[in-house]
C-alpha positions as CSV (number, residue, x, y, z in Angstrom):
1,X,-40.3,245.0,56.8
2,X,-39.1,242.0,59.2
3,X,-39.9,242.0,62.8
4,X,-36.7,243.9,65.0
5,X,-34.5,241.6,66.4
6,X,-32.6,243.2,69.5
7,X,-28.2,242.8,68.4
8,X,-27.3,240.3,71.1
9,X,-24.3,240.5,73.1
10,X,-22.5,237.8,71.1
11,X,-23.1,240.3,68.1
12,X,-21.8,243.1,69.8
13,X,-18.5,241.1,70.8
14,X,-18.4,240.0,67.3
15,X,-18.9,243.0,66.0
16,X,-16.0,244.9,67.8
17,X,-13.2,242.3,66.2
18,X,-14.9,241.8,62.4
19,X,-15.3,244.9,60.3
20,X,-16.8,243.5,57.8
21,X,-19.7,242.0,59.9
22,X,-20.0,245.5,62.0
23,X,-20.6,247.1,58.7
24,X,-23.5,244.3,57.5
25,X,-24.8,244.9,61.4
26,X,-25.0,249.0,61.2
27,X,-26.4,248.3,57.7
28,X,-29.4,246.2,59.1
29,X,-29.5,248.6,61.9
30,X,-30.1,251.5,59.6
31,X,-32.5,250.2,56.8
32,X,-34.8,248.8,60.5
33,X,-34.5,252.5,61.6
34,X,-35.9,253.8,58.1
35,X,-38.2,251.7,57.5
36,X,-39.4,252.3,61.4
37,X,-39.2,256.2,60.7
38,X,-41.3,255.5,57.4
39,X,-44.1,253.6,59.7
40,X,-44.6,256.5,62.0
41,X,-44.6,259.2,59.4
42,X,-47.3,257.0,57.7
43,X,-49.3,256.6,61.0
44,X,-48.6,260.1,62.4
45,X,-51.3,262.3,63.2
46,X,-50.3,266.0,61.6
47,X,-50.0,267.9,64.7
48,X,-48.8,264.4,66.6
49,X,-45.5,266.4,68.8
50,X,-44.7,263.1,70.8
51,X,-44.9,261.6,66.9
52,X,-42.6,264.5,65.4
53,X,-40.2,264.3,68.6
54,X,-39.9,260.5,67.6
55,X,-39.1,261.1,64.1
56,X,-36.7,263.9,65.0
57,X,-34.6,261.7,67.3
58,X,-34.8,258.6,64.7
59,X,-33.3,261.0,61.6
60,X,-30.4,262.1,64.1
61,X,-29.9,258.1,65.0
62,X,-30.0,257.3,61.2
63,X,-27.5,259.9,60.4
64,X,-25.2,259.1,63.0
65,X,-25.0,255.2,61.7
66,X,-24.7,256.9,57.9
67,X,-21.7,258.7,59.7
68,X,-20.6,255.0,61.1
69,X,-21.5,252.8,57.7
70,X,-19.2,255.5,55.3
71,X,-16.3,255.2,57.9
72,X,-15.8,252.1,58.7
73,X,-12.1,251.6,58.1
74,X,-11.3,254.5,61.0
75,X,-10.6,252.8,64.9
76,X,-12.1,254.0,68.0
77,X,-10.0,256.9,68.3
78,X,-11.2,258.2,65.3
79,X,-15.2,257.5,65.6
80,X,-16.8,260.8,65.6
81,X,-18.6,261.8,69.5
82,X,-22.3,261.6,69.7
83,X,-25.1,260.2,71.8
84,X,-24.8,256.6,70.4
């Protein structure tokens, strides 16, 4: 695993005009939010509830950029509502 590099603002301008680099970015986004979620289940004590709240809140990020990564051709009007 690579060390997380914060998406700059450039990215994020960049992002909203090319699709095709706003799919590689939520891509990147998601495999660094796995491979996070794997590190903490791996380093979680069993009865860890600050750990478990963690993981619960990362698999609820990483299936709302699933939701993003398999629609990627839909505009803003029809991106599904969530906390993201």
């Amino acid at each position: 695993m690579s060390a997380y590099t914060p998406v700059s603002d450039m990215d994020l301008a960049r992002a909203r005009s090319d699709p095709v680099f706003r799919q590689k970015l939520l891509e990147q986004s998601l495999e660094t939010l796995i491979a996070g979620l794997q590190k903490l289940r791996q380093s979680a004590a069993p009865k860890d509830n600050s750990a478990a709240a963690q993981m619960r809140e990362a698999v609820e990020l990483a299936v709302r950029l699933a939701e993003l990564i398999q629609a990627p051709a839909q505009g803003p009007a029809a991106r599904p509502r969530g906390r993201l």
